[in-house]
C-alpha positions as CSV (number, residue, x, y, z in Angstrom):
1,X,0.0,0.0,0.0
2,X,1.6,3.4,-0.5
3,X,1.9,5.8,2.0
4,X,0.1,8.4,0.2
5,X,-2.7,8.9,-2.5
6,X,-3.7,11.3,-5.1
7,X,-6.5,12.3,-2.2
8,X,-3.7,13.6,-0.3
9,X,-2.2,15.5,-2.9
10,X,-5.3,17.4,-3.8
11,X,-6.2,17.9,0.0
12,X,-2.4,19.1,0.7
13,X,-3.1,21.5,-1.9
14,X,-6.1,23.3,-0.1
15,X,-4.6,23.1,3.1
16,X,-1.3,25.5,1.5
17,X,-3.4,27.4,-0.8
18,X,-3.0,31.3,-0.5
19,X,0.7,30.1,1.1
20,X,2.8,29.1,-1.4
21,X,2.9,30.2,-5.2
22,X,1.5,28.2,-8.4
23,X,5.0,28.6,-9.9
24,X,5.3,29.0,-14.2
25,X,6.0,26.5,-16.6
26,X,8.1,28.1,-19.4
27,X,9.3,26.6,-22.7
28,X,13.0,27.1,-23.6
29,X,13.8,27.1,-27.5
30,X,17.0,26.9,-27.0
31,X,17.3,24.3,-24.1
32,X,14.6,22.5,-27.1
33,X,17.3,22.6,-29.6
34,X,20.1,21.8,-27.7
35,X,18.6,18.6,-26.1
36,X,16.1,16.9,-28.8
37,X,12.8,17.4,-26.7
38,X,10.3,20.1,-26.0
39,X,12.0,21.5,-23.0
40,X,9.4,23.0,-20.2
41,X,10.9,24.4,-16.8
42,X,8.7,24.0,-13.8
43,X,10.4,26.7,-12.2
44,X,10.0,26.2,-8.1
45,X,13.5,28.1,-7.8
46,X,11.1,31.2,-8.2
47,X,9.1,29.7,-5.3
48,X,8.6,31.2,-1.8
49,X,11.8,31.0,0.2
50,X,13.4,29.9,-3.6
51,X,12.5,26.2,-3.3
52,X,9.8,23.7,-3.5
53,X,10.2,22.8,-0.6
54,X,7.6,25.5,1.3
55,X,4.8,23.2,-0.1
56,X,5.5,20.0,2.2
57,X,6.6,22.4,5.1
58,X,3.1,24.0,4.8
59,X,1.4,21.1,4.4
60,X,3.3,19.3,7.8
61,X,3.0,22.6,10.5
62,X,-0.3,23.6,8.7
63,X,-1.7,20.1,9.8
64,X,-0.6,20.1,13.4
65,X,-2.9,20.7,16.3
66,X,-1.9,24.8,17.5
67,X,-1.5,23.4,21.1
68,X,1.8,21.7,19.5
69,X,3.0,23.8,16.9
70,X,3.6,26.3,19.9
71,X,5.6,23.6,21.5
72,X,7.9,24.0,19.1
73,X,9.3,22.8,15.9
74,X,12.6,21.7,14.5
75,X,13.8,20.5,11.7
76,X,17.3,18.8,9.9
77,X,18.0,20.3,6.4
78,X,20.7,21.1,3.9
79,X,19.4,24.4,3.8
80,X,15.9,24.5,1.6
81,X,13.7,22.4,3.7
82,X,14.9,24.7,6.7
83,X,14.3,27.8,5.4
84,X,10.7,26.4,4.2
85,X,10.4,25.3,8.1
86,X,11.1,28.2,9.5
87,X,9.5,30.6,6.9
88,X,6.0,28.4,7.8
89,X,6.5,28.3,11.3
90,X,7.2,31.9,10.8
91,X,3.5,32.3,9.3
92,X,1.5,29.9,12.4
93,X,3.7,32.1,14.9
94,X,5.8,28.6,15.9
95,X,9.3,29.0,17.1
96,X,11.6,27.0,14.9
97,X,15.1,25.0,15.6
98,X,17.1,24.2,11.8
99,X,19.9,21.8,12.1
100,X,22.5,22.2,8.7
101,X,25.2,20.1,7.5
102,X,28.7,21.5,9.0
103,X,29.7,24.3,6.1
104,X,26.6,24.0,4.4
105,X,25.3,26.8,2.4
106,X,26.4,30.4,3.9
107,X,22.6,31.8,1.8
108,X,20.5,29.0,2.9
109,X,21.5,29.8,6.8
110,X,20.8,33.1,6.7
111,X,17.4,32.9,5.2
112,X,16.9,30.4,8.2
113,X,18.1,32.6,10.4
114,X,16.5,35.6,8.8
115,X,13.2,34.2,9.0
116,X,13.6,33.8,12.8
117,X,14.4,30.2,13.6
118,X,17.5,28.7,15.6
119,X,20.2,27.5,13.8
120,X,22.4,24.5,14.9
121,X,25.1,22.8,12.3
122,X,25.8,18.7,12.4
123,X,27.6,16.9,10.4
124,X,27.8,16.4,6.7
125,X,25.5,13.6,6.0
126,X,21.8,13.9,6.0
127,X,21.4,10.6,8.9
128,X,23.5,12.4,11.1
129,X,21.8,15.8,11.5
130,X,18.0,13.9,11.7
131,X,19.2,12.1,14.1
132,X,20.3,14.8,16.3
133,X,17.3,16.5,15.0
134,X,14.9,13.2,16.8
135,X,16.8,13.0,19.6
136,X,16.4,16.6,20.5
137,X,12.5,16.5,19.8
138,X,11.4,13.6,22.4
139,X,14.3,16.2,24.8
140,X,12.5,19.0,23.9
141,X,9.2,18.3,23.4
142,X,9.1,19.7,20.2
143,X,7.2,18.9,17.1
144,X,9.7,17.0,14.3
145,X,9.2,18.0,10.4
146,X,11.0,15.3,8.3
147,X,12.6,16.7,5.3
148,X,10.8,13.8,3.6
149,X,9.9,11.0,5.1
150,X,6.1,12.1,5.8
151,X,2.8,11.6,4.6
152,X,1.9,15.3,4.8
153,X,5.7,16.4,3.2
154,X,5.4,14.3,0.3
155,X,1.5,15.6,-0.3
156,X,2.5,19.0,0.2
157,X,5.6,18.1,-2.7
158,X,3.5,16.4,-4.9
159,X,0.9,19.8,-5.3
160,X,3.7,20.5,-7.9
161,X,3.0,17.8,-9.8
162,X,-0.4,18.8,-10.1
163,X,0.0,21.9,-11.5
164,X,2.8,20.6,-14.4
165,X,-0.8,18.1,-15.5
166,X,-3.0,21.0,-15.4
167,X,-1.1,23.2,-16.8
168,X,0.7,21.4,-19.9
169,X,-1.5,19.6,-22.2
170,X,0.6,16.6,-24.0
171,X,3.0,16.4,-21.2
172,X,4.9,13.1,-22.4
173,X,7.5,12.9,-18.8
174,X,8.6,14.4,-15.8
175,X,11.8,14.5,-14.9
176,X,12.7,15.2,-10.9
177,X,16.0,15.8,-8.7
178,X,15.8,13.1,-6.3
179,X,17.5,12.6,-3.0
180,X,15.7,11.2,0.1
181,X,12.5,10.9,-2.4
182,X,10.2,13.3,-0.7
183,X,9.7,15.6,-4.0
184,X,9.3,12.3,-6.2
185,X,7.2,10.2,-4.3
186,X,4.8,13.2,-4.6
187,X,5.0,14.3,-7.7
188,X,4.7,10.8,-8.8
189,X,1.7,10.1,-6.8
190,X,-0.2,13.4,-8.4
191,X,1.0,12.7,-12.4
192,X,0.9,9.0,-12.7
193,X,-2.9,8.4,-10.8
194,X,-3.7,11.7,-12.7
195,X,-2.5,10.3,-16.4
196,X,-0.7,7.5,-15.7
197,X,0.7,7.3,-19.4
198,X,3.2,10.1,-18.4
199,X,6.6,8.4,-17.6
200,X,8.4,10.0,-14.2
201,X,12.1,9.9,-14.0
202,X,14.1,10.5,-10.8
203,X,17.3,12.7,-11.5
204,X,20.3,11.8,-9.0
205,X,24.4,13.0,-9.6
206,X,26.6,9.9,-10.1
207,X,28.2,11.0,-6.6
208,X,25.3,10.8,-4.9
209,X,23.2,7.7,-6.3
210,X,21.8,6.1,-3.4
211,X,17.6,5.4,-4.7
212,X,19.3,4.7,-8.4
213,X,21.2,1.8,-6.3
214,X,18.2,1.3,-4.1
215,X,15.8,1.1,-7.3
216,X,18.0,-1.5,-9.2
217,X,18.2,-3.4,-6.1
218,X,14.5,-3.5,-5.1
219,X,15.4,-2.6,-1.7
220,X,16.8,0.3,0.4
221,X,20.7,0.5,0.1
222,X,22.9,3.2,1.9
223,X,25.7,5.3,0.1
224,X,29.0,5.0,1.9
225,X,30.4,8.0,0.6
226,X,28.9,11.0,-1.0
227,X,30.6,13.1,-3.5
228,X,28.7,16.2,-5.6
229,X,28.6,19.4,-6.5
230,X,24.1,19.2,-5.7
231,X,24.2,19.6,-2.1
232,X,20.2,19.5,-1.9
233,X,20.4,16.0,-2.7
234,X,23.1,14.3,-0.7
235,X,21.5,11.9,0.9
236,X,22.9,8.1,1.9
237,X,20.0,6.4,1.6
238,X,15.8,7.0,0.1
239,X,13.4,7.3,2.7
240,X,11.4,4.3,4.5
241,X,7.8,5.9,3.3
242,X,8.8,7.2,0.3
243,X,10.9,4.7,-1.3
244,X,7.8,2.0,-1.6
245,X,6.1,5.1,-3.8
246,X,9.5,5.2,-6.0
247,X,9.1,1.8,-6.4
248,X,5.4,1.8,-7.3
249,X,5.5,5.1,-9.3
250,X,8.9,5.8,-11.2
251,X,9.7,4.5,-14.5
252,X,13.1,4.8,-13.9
253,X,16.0,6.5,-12.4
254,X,18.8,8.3,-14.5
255,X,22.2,9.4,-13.2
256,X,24.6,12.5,-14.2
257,X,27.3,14.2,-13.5
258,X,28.6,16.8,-11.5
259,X,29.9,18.5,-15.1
260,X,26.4,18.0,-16.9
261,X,25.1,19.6,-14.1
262,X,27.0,22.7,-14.2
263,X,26.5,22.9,-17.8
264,X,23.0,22.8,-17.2
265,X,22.8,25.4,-14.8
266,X,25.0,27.9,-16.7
267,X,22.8,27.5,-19.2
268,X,19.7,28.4,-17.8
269,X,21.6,31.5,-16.6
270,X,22.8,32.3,-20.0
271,X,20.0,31.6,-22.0
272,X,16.8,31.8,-19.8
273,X,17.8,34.4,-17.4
274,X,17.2,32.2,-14.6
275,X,19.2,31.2,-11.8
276,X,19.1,27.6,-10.4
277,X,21.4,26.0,-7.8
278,X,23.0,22.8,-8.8
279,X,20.8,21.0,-7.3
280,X,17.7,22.9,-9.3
281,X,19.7,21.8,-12.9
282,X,19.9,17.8,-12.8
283,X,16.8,17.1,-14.1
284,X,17.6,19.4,-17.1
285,X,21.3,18.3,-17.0
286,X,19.7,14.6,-17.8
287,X,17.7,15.9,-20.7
288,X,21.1,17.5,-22.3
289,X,23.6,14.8,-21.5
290,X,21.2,12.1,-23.2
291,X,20.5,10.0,-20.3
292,X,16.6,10.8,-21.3
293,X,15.9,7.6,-23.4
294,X,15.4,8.5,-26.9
295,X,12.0,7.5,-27.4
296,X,11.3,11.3,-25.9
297,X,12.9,12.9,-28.5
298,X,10.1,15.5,-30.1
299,X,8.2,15.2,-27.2
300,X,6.8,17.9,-24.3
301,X,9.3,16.9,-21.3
302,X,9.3,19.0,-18.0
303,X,12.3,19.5,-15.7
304,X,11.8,20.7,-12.1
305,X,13.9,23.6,-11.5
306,X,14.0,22.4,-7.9
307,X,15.8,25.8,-6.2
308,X,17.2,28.7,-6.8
309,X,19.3,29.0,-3.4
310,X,22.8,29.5,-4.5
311,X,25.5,32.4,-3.0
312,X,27.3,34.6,-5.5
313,X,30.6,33.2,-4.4
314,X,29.3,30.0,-4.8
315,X,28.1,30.8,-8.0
316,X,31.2,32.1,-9.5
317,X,32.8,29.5,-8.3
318,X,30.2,27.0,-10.4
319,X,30.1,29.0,-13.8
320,X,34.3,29.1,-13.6
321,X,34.2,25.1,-13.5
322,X,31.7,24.8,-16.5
323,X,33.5,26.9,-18.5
């Protein structure tokens, strides 16, 4: 049975309505020419706090009882999901605890901070901090917000999906950056028991592989070591409750690498005027490296632009190595 339905989706989607924005879906020329198929950007990197990842935070503190959200909330992140945490906690007047990898992104944590939460740093690997993360909620008393292992996360996530079948008629695949699952397993959800003749593909970097690995295997199998450029998605293994909707949902998963992903994102700067963190490029990074199996050639492909979180240091940095 899988942990969430297209029910949830839509109900996710009226319980974040008014809070999040319905997000454009933009055809690229260009990016068309260059890659084979009808390029469309689902552009969440121009999302509030510049990520997709407001609509599961919504959808989790929206849903919780007010006598707990004031308890408290907290949260481990890479820097998106935090800044969604505390922006939404923020908005139901919660107090907020984010817990970042050790020298994770200097923009991410000040957003965080920005929008009033406390910030605590742990680790590099996502098990670490969310374990730190649950050990400190049953201390606390305060109310845990996965970053994707939950029902009301991967609803909230899967709203995008939604909009990409409403909005573009002919829609032939989906193409998603995929780390712990959460954004998939929603997406997935929405499109496939929507039209279930659209193909879903899960985007990961070769360094950073773990549900590619997991999805060949038919079981859950953790990374040893992680090594890419797309910080958002470093995660050692898929989630428990979202893996099983992988599983069920994804046609397949395609793997790319830290290069493609650069090119991709300078790119989008270059040609569409829009800024994406590394992270927000791998799905189109698959579409122009050719991992997208040919049979899509001609046909209307979206890439989720996951993010658009990146520091001008950072991003000189990335545009010098794509060069």
């Amino acid at each position: 049975m899988s942990a969430i339905a297209l029910k949830d989706v839509l109900d996710a989607r009226e319980r974040i309505a008014g809070a999040i924005h319905r997000t454009p879906l933009v055809h690229s020329e260009t990016l068309s020419s260059l890659s084979g198929v009808q390029v469309y950007l689902k552009l969440e990197n121009l999302q509030k706090t510049g990520s997709f990842k407001i609509r599961g935070a919504c959808s989790k503190i929206f849903s919780l009882p007010p006598e707990e959200g004031r308890r408290g909330i907290i949260t481990a992140s890479s820097g998106n999901h935090g800044q969604a945490v505390a922006y939404a906690s923020r908005m139901r007047g919660y107090s907020a605890t984010v817990i970042m990898p050790e020298g994770g992104s200097p923009v991410k944590a000040a957003s965080i901070k920005g929008y009033g939460a406390e910030l605590l740093y742990c680790g590099t690997k996502s098990d670490e901090r969310i374990s730190l993360a649950r050990r400190m909620s049953e201390e606390r008393g305060l109310t845990f917000v996965p970053p994707y292992d939950d029902e009301f996360v991967m609803a909230g996530q899967g709203t995008a999906g939604l909009e990409i079948v409403e909005d573009l008629d002919g829609v032939s695949a989906v193409l998603v950056p995929t780390g712990g699952c959460g954004l998939i397993s929603g997406i997935a959800t929405a499109v496939k028991e929507k039209n279930p003749s659209v193909a879903v593909f899960g985007v990961e970097p070769d360094g950073s592989d773990s549900t590619g690995i997991s999805f060949r295997a038919g079981r859950r199998t953790a990374l040893r070591d992680i090594n890419t450029i797309a910080d958002g998605i470093r995660t050692t293994i898929p989630g428990e409750l979202t893996f099983p909707v992988v599983q069920r949902y994804v046609d397949d998963m395609l793997a790319v690498t830290d290069d493609d992903v650069l090119r991709a994102q300078r790119l989008m700067l270059e040609r569409c005027k829009l800024l994406a963190e590394p992270t927000g490029a791998v799905s189109l990074a698959a579409m122009l490296s050719g991992a997208l199996p040919d049979r899509f050639k001609g046909k209307r492909v979206v890439a989720l632009v996951s993010g658009g979180n990146v520091a001008m240091m950072r991003l000189a940095e990335c545009l010098a190595r794509s060069c």
